[in-house]
C-alpha positions as CSV (number, residue, x, y, z in Angstrom):
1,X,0.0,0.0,0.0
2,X,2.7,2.2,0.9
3,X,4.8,1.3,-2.4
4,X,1.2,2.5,-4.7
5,X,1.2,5.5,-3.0
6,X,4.5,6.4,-3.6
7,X,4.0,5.7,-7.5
8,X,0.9,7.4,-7.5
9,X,2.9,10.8,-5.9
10,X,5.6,10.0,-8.7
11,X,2.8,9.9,-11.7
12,X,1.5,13.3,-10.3
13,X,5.0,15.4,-10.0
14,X,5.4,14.3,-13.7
15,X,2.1,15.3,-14.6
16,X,2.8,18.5,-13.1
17,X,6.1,19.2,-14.8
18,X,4.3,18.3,-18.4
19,X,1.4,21.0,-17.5
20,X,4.8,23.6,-16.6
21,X,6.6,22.6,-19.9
22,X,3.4,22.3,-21.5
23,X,2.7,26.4,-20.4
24,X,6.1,27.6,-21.2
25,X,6.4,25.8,-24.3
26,X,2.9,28.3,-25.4
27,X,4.3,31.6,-23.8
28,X,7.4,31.1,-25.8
29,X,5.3,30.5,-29.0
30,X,3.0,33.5,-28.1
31,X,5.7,35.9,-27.9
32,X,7.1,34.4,-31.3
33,X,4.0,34.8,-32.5
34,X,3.4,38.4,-31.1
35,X,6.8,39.9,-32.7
36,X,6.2,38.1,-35.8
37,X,2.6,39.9,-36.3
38,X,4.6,43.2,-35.1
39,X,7.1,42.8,-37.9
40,X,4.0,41.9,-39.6
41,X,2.5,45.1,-38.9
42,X,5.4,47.5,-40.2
43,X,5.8,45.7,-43.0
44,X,2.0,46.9,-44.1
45,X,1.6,49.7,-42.4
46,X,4.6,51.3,-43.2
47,X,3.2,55.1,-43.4
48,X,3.1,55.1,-39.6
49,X,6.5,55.9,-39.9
50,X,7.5,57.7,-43.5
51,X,10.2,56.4,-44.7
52,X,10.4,52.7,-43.1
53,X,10.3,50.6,-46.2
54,X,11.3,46.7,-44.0
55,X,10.3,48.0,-40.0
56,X,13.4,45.8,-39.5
57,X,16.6,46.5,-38.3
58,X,18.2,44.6,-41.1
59,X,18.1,46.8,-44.4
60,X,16.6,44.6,-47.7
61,X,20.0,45.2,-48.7
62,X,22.3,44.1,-46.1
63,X,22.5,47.5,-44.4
64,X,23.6,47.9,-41.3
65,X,21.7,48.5,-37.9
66,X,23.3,51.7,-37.4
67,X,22.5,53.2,-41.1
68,X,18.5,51.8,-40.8
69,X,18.3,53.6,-38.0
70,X,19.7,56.8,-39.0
71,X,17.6,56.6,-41.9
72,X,14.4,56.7,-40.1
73,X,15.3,59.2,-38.1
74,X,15.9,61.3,-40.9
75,X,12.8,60.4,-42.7
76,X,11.2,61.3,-39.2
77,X,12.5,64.6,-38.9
78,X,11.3,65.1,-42.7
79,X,7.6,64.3,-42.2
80,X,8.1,67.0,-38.8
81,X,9.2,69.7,-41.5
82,X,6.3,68.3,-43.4
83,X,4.0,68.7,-40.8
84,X,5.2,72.3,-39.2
85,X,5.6,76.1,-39.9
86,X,6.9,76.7,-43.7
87,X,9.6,78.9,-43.2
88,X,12.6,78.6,-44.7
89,X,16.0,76.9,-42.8
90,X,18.5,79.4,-42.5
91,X,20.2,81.0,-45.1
92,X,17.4,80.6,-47.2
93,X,15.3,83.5,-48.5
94,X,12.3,84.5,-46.5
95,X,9.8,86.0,-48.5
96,X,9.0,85.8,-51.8
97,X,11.5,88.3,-54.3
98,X,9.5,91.1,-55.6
99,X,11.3,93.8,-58.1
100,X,9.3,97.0,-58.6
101,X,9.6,97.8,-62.5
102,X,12.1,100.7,-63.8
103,X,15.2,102.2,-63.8
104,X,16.6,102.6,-60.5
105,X,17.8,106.7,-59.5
106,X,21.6,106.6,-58.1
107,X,20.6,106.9,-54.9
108,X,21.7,105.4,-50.7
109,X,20.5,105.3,-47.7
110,X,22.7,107.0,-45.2
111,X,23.1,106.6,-41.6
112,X,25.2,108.1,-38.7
113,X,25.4,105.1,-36.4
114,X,27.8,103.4,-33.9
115,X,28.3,99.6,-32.8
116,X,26.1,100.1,-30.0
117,X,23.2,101.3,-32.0
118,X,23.2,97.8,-33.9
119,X,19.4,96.9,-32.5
120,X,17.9,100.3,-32.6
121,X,19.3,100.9,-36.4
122,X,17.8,97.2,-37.0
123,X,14.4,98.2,-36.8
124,X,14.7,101.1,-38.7
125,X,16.1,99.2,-41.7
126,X,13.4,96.7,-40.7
127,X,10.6,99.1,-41.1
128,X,12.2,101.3,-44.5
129,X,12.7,97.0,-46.1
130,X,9.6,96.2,-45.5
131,X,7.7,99.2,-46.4
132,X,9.5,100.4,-49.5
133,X,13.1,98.8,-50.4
134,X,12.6,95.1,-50.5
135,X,11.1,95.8,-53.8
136,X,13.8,98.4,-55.4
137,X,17.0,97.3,-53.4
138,X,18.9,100.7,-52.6
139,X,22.4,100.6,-51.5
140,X,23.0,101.5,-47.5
141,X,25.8,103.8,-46.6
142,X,26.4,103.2,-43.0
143,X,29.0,105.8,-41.3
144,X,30.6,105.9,-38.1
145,X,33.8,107.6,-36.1
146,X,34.9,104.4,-35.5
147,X,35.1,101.2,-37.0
148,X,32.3,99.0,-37.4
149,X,32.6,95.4,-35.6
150,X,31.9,92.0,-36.8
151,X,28.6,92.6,-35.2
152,X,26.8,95.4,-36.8
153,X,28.3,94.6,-39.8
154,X,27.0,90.9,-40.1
155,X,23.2,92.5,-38.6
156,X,22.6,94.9,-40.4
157,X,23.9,93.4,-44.2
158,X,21.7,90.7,-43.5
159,X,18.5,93.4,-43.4
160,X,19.4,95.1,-46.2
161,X,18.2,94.2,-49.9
162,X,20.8,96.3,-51.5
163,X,24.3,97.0,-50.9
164,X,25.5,97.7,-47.3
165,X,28.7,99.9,-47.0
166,X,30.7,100.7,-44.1
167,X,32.5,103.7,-44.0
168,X,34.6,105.9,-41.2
169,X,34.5,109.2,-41.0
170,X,37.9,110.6,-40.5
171,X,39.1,112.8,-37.4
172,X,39.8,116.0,-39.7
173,X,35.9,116.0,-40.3
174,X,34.7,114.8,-36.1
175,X,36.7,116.8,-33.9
176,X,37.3,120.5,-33.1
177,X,38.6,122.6,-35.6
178,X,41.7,124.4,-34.4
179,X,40.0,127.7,-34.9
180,X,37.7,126.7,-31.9
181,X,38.8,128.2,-28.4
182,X,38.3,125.0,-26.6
183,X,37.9,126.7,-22.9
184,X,35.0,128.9,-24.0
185,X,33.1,126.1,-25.7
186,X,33.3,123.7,-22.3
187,X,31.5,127.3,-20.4
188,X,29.4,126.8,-22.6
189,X,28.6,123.2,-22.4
190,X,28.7,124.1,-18.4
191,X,26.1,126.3,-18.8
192,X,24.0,124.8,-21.1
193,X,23.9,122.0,-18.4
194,X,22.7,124.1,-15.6
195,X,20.2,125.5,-17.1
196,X,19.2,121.7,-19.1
197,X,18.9,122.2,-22.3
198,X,19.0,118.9,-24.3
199,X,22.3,118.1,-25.3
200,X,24.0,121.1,-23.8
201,X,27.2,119.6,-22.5
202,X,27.2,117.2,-25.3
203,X,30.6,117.1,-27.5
204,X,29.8,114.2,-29.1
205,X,26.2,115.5,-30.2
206,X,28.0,118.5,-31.4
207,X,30.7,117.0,-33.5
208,X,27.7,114.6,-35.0
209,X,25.3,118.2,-35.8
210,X,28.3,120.0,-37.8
211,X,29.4,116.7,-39.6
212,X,25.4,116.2,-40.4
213,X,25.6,119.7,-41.4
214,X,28.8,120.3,-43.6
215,X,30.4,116.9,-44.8
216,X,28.7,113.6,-44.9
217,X,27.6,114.3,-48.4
218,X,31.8,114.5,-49.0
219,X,32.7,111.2,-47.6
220,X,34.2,108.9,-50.4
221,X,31.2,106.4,-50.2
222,X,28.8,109.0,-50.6
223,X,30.6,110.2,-53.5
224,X,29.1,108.0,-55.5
225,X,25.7,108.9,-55.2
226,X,23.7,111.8,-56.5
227,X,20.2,111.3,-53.9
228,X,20.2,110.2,-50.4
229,X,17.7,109.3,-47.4
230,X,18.7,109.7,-44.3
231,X,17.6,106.9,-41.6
232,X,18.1,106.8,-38.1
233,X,17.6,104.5,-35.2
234,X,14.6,103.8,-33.8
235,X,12.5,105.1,-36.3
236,X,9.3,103.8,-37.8
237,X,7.7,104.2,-40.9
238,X,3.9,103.4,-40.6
239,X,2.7,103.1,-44.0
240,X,3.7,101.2,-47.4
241,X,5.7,103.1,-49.7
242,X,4.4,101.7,-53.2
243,X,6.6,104.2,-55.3
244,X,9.9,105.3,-55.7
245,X,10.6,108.7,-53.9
246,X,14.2,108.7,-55.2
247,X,12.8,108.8,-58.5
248,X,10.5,111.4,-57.8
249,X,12.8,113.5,-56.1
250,X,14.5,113.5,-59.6
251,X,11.8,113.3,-62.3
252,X,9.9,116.8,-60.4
253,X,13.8,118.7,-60.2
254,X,13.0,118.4,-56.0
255,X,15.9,119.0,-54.5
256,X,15.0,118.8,-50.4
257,X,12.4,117.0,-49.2
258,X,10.5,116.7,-45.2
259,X,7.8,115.2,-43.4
260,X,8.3,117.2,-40.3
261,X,8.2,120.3,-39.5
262,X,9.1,122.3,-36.3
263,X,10.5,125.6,-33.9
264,X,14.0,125.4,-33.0
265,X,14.8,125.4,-29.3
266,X,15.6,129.4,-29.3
267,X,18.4,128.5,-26.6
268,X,20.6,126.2,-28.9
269,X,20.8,129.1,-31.8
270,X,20.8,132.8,-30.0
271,X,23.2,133.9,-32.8
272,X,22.6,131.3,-35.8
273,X,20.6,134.2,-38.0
274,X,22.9,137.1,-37.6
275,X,25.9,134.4,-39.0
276,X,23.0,134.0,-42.0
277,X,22.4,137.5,-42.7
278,X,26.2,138.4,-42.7
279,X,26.5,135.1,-45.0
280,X,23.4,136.6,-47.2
281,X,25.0,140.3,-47.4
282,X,28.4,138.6,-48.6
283,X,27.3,136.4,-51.0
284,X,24.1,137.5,-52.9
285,X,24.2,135.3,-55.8
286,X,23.8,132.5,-53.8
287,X,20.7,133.6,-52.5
288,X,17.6,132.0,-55.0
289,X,14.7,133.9,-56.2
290,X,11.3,132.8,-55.4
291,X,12.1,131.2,-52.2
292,X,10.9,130.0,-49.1
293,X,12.0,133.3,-46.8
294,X,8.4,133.9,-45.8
295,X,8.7,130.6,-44.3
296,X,11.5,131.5,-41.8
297,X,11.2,135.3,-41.3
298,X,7.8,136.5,-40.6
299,X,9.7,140.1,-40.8
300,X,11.2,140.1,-44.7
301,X,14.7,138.8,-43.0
302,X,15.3,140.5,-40.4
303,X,14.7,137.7,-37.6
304,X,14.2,134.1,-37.9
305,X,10.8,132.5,-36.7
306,X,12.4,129.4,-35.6
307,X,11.2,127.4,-38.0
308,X,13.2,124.2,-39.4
309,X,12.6,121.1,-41.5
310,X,13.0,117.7,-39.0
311,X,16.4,116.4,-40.8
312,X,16.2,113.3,-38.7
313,X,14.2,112.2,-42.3
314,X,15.3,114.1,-45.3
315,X,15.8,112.9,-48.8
316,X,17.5,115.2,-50.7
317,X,20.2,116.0,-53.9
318,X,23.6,115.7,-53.1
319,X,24.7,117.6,-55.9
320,X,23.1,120.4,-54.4
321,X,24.8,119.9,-50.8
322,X,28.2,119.6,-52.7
323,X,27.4,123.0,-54.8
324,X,29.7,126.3,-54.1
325,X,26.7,128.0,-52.9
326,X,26.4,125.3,-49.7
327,X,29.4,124.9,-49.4
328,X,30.5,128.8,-49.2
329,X,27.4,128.8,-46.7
330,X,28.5,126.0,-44.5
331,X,32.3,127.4,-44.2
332,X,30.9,130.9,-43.3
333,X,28.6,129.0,-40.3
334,X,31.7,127.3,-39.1
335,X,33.9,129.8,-38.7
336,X,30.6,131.4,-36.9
337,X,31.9,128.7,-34.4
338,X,27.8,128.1,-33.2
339,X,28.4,124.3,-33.2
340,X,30.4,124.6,-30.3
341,X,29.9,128.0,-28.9
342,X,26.0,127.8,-29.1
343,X,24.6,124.4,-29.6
344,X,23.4,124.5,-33.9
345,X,22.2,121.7,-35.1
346,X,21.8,120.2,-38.6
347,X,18.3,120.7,-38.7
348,X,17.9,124.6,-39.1
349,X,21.2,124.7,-40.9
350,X,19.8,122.5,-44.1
351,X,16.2,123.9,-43.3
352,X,17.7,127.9,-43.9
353,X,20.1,126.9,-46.6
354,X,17.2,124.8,-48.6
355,X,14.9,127.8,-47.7
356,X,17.4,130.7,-48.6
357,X,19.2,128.9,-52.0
358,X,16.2,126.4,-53.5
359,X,13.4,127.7,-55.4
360,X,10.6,126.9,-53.1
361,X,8.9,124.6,-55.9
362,X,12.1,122.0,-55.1
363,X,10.9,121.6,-51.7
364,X,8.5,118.8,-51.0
365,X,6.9,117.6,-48.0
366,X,5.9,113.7,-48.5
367,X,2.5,113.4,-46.8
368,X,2.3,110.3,-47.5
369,X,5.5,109.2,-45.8
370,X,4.2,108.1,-42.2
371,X,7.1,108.7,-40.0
372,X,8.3,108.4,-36.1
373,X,11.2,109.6,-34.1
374,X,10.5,109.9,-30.7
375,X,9.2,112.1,-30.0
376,X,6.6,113.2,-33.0
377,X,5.0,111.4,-35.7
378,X,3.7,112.4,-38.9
379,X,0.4,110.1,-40.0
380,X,-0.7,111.0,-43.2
381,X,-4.4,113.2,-42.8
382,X,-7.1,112.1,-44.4
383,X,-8.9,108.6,-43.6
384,X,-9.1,107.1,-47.1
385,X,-5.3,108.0,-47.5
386,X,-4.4,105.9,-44.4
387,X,-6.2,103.1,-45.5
388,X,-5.1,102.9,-48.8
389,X,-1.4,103.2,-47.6
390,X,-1.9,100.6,-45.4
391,X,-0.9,102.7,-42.1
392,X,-1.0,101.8,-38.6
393,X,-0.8,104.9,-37.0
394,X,-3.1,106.7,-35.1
395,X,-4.1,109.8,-36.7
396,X,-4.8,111.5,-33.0
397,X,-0.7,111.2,-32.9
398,X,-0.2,112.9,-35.7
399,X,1.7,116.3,-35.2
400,X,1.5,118.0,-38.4
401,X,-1.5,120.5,-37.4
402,X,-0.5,121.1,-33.5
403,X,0.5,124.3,-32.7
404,X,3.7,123.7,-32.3
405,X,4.5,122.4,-36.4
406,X,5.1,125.1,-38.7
407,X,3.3,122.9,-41.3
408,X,0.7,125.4,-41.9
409,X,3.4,128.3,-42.4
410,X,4.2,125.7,-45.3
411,X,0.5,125.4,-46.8
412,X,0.5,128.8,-46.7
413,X,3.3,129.5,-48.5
414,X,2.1,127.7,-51.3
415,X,-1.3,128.7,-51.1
416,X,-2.2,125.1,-50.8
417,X,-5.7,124.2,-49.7
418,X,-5.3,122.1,-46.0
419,X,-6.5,118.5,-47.0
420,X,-9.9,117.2,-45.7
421,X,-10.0,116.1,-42.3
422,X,-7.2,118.1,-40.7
423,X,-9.4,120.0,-38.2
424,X,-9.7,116.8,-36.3
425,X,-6.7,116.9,-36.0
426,X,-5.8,120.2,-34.3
């Protein structure tokens, strides 16, 4: 009895271990089975991952591991391109080329700028690419009293559509001449100080007014060019410019041009019309007829209202800043010594000679130029205008009619009608 028992307890330990063998021998098959029906899967379904022609490891023929893999993750990051934002890798253009029709005026950009001003002068050139050059592709002269870095070089020819140029202005042209008494101009900046007017102990804003004022035009680079427009930093441009001032300027015998107009601070320029009028009584024939006194003097002459053109934006004729006439003018200023013994700036020194020496038919003020520099803006007036343009600025900004703008002086002038809409402006 006892031996049955024991082979009855042998016949159920083997039956257990064929149930155990019996189990692991399916799992294994299952799992065989499983990756089979994955490879399975991959193999006809291969879109869930583009590019996968096998879902293997092995390439169909005989590549490696290494290069399958690689492969799919290249095909991956394709169908992510696929699947994203279309715009362009680097180095690639990114918008479509556009080339207005016509023959091109020989005409730059110019701006005053130094290394530090590489992200302020980025938006400007920004703005004027957008809004007018991307589709005629002016050169840009960029000048500074030092030389440009890596930096502002590689920035700013990657904004431009046309040509960018560096130049340096040399010291004989951004310093003090050595007819300037150099203790009576630091009283002055001293003083200027105390009493706050803007930039009145600046030297470096003075050097930058008389060079703006007597020889940027002269620089080698700008040489080469018979039209400019000047661009600063920081500036905006608010509306589209679908035509080419440049040629305009040319085509209409303009020779100066504005979109902002202004009073002088009377503290930076005490003595700046008494230097004219001595200028005036020794050199007559420079004087044009039919011009734009009536816009400066409300007097015939004999005192200046103030008024100026914003030169922050001009576009004007070089050939005409090169002429005798301004040239003779801007010596007799200078040895006037106001840049450093008063505080001149550029803007009433191009504003009296344009006044003085241009007919005032070559004078134009571009309306439809929406412009900003902190701290005024010119948005064009009238509603239709703005919208045709394509502007974003707000027309309760705009400072054209305030009483502070000598814009109406101008209209009047010309006997021009104001344009409709301008008393909500006021």
């Amino acid at each position: 009895m006892a031996g049955s028992t024991r082979y009855l307890r042998y016949i159920l330990l083997a039956f257990a271990a064929l149930v155990v063998i019996f189990f692991i021998s399916s799992s294994s098959s299952s799992v065989d089975d499983g990756v089979k029906s994955a490879t399975g899967l991959l193999k006809s379904k291969g879109s869930l991952w583009k590019g996968s022609s096998t879902g293997s490891l092995q390439g169909s023929q005989g590549q490696s591991k290494d290069a399958v893999l690689e492969s799919n993750l290249n095909a991956s990051e394709s169908a992510f391109e696929q699947n994203s934002s279309p715009n362009p890798k680097y180095g690639q253009v990114t918008r479509p080329s556009t080339q207005a029709p016509g023959e091109r005026v020989n005409a730059t950009f110019v701006t005053l700028a130094r290394n530090g001003d590489v992200w302020e002068i980025s938006r400007s050139i920004r703005q004027v690419e957008d809004r007018f050059n991307r589709n005629y592709n002016y050169d840009w002269v960029f000048l500074n009293d030092d030389e440009f870095d890596d930096t502002f070089k590689k920035v700013t020819s990657a904004l431009t559509s046309g040509r960018a140029r560096y130049g340096k202005i040399g010291p004989e042209h951004w310093g003090f001449p050595d007819f300037i008494d150099q203790d009576k101009a630091a009283r002055v900046r001293e003083e200027m100080h105390e009493k706050k007017i803007i930039y009145g102990d600046s030297i470096s804003y003075r050097h930058m007014c008389r060079y703006e004022s007597g020889f940027f035009f002269r620089h080698p680079l700008m040489m080469e060019y018979e039209y400019y427009w000047r661009v600063e930093p920081s500036i905006e441009l608010f509306c589209d410019v679908g035509y080419d001032p440049f040629r305009y300027m040319k085509d209409n015998n303009k020779m100066y041009s504005f979109v902002l107009s202004l009073y002088e601070y009377v503290e930076t320029i005490p003595t700046l019309w008494d230097s004219v009028k001595g200028f005036m009584e020794q050199h007559p024939e420079h004087i044009s007829e039919n011009n734009s006194m009536d816009w400066l003097s409300d007097d015939g002459g004999k005192t200046y209202n103030h008024c100026h053109f914003w030169s922050n934006f001009e576009i004007g004729n070089l050939e005409w800043l090169r002429s005798q006439a301004y040239i003779d003018y801007f010596t007799h200023l200078d040895k006037a010594g106001g840049f450093f013994y008063e505080r001149w700036g550029d803007a009433p020194v191009h504003s009296i000679a344009a006044a003085l020496m241009l007919k005032k038919d070559q004078i134009h003020f571009f309306n439809d130029i929406a412009y900003y520099h902190v701290p005024f803006t010119h948005c064009p007036t009238g509603e239709q205008k703005r919208l045709d343009l394509k502007c974003h600025c707000n027309p309760k900004d705009n400072f054209d009619w305030n009483g502070y703008s000598c814009l109406n002086r101008w209209y009047e002038l010309h006997n021009l009608p104001k344009p409709d809409g301008y008393e909500a402006e006021q």
